[in-house]
N, CA and C of each residue as an Amber inpcrd file, in Angstrom:
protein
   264
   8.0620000  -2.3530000  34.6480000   9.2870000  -1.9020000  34.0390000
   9.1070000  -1.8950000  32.5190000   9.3470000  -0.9090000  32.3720000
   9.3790000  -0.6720000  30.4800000  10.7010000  -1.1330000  30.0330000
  10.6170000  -2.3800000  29.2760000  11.4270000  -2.8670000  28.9130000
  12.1910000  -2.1530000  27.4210000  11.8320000  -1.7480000  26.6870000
  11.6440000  -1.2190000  25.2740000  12.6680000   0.4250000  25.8560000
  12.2700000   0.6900000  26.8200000  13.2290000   2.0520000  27.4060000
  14.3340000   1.8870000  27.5750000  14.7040000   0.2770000  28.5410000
  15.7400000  -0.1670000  29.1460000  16.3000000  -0.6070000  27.9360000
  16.0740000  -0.9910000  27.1550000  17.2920000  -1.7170000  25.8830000
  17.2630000  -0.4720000  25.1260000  16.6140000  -0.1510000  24.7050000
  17.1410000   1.3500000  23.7050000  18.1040000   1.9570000  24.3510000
  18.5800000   2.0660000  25.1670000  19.6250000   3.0060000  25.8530000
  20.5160000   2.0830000  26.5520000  20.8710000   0.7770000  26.5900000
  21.3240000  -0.1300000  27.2300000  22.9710000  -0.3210000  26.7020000
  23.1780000   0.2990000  26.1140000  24.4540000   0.4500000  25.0920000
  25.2390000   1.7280000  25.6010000  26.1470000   1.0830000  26.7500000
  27.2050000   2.2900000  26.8160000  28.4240000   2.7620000  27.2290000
  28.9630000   2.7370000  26.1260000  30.9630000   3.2420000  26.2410000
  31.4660000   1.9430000  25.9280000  30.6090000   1.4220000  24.6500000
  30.9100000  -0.0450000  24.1070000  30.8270000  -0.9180000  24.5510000
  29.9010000  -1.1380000  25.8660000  29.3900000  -2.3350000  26.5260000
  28.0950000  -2.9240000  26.8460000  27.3180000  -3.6670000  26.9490000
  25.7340000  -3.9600000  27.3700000  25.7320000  -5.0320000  28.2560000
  25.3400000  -4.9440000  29.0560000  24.6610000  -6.2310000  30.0580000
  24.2190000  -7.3070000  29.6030000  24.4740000  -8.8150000  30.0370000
  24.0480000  -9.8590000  28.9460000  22.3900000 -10.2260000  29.7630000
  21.8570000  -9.0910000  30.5170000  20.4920000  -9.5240000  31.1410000
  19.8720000  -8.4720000  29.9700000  20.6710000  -7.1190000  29.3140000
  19.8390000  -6.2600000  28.3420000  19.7700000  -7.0850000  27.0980000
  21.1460000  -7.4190000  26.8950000  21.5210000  -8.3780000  25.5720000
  20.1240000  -9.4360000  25.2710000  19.7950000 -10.1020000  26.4100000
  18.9310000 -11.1950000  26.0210000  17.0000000 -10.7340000  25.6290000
  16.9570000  -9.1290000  25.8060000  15.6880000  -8.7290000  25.9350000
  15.7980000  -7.5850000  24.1470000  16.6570000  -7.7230000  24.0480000
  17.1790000  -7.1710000  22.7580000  16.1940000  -7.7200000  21.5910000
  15.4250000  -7.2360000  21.1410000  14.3300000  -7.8750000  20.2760000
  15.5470000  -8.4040000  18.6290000  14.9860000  -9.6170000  18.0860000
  15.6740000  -9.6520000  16.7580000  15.2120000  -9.2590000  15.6020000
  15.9760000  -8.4840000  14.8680000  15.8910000  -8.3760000  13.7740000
  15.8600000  -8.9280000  12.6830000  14.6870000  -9.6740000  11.5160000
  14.9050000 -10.8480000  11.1830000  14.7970000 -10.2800000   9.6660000
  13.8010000  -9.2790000   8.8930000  13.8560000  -8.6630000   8.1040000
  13.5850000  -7.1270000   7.8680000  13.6010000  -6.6530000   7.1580000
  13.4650000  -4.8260000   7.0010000  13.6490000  -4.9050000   5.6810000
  12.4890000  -3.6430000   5.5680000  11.9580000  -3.2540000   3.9880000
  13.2370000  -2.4230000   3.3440000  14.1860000  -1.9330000   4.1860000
  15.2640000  -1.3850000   3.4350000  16.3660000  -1.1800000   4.8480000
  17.4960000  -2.4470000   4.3610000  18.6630000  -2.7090000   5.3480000
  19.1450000  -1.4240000   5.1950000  19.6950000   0.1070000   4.0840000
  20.1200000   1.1010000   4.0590000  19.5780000   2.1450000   5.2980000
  18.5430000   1.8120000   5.9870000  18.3490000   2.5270000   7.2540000
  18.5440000   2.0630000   8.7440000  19.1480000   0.9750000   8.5940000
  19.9250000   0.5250000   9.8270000  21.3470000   1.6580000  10.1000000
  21.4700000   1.7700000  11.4170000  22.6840000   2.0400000  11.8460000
  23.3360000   1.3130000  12.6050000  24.6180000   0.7040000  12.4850000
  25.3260000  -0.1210000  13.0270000  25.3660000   0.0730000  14.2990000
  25.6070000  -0.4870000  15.0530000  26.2320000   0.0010000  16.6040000
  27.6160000  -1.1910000  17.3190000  27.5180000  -2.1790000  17.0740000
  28.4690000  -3.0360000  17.1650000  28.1110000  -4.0360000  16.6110000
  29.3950000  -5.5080000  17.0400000  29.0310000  -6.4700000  16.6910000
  29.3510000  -6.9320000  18.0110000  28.7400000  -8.1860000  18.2650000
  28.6220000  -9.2410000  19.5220000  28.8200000 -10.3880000  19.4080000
  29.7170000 -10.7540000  20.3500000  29.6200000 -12.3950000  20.7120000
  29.8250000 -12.6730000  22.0180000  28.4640000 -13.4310000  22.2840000
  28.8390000 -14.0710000  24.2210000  27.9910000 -15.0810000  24.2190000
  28.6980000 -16.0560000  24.7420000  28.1320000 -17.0350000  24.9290000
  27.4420000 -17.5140000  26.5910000  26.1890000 -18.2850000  26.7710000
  25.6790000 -17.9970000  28.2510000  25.0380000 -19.2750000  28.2920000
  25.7850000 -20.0710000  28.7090000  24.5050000 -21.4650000  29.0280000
  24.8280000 -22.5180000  27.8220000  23.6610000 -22.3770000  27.2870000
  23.3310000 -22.7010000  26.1880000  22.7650000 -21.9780000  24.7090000
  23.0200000 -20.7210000  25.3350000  22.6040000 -19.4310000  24.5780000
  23.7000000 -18.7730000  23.7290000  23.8370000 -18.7180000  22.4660000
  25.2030000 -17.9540000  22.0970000  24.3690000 -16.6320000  21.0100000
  25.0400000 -15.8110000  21.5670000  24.8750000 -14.1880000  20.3870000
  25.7900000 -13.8780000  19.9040000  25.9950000 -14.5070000  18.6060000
  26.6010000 -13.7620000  17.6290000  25.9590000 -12.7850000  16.4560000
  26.3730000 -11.8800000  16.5680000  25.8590000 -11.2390000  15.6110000
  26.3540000  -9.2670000  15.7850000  25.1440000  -8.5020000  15.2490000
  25.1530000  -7.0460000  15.1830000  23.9740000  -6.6210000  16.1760000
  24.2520000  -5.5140000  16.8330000  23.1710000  -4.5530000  17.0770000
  23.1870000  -3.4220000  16.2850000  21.7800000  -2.9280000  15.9350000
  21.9410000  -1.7960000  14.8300000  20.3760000  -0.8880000  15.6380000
  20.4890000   0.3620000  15.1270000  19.2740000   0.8700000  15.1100000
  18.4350000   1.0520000  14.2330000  17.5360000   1.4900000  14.1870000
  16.3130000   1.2470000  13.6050000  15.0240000   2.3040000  13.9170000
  15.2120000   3.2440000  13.0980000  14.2090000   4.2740000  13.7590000
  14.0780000   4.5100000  15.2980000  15.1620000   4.5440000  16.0350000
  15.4870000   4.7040000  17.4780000  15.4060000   3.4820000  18.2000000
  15.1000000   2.9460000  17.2890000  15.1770000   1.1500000  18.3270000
  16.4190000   0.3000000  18.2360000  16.5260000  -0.4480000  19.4090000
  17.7730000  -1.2000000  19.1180000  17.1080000  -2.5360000  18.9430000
  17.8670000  -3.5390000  17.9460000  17.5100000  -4.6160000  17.3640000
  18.7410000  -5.4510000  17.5290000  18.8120000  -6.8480000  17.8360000
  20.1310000  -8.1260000  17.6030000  19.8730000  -8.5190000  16.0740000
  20.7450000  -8.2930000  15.0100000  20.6590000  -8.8110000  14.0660000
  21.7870000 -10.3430000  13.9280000  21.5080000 -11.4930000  13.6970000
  21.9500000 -12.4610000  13.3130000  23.0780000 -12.3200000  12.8850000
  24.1250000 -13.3530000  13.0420000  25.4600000 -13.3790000  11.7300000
  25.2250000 -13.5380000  10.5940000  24.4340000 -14.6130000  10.6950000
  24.0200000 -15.3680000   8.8230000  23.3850000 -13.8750000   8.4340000
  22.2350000 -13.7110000   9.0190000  21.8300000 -12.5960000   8.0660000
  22.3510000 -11.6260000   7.4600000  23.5210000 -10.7560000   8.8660000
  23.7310000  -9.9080000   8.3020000  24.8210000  -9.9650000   6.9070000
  26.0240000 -11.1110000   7.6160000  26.8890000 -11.6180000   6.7420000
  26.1250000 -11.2450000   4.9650000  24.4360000 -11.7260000   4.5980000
  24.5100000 -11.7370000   3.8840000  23.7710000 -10.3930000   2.8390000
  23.3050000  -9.8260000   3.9370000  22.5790000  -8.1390000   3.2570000
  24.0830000  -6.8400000   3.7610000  25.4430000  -7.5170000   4.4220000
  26.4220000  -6.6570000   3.9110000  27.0200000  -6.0310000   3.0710000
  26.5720000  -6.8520000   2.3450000  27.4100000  -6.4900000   0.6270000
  26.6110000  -5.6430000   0.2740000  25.2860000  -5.2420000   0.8020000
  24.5620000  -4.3950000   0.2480000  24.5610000  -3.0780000   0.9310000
  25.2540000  -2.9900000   1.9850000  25.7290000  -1.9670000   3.0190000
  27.2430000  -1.4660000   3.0750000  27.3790000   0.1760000   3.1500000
  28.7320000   0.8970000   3.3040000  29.0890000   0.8140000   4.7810000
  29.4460000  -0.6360000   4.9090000  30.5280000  -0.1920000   6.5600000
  31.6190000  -1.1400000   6.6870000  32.6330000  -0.0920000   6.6970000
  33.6720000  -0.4080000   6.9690000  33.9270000  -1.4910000   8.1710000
  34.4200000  -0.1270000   9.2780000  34.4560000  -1.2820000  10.2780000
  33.5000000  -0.5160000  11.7040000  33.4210000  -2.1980000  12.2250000
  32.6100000  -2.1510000  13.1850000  32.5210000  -2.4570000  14.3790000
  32.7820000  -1.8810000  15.3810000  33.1870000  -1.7330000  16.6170000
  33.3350000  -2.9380000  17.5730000  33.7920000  -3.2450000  18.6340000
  32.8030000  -4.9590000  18.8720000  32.4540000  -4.2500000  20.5460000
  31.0060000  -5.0620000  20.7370000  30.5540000  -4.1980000  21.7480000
  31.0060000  -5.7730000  23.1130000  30.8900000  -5.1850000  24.1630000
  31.8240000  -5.9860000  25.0380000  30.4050000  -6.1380000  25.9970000
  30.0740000  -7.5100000  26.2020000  28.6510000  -7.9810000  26.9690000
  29.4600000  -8.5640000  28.1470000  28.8060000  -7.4750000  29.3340000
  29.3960000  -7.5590000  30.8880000  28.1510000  -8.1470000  31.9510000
């Protein structure tokens, strides 16, 4: 199973699976945050596992970006508002 297929497209009509959610590679830095595209923000908690944060794209990839992080390369980004994606 191509995993990298299944999460790029795992996003849909504002919802993701928390079995796609957890294969969701993270996003930890990028040479220029201005080429991200938002796609939502997330929170679910599973176990002992909690995701808070953004999914964004990335040259066709989907990435979990952190709260802390993004919280802090926002100010350097135009977005308003941002959708919240619903993990089923």
């Amino acid at each position: 199973m191509d995993w990298e297929n299944i999460v790029r497209d795992s996003v849909h009509d504002g919802s993701i699976k928390a079995v796609h959610l957890s294969r969701v590679p993270v996003l930890k830095n990028c040479p220029n945050w201005r080429d991200i595209e938002v796609v939502g923000e997330v929170f679910h908690q599973s176990g002992s596992i909690t995701h808070r944060g953004v999914l964004v794209r990335l040259k066709g990839n989907l990435y979990f970006v952190q709260q802390a992080v993004f919280d802090a390369v926002q100010q350097y980004l135009k977005i308003k508002n941002i959708p919240r994606i619903k993990v089923i």
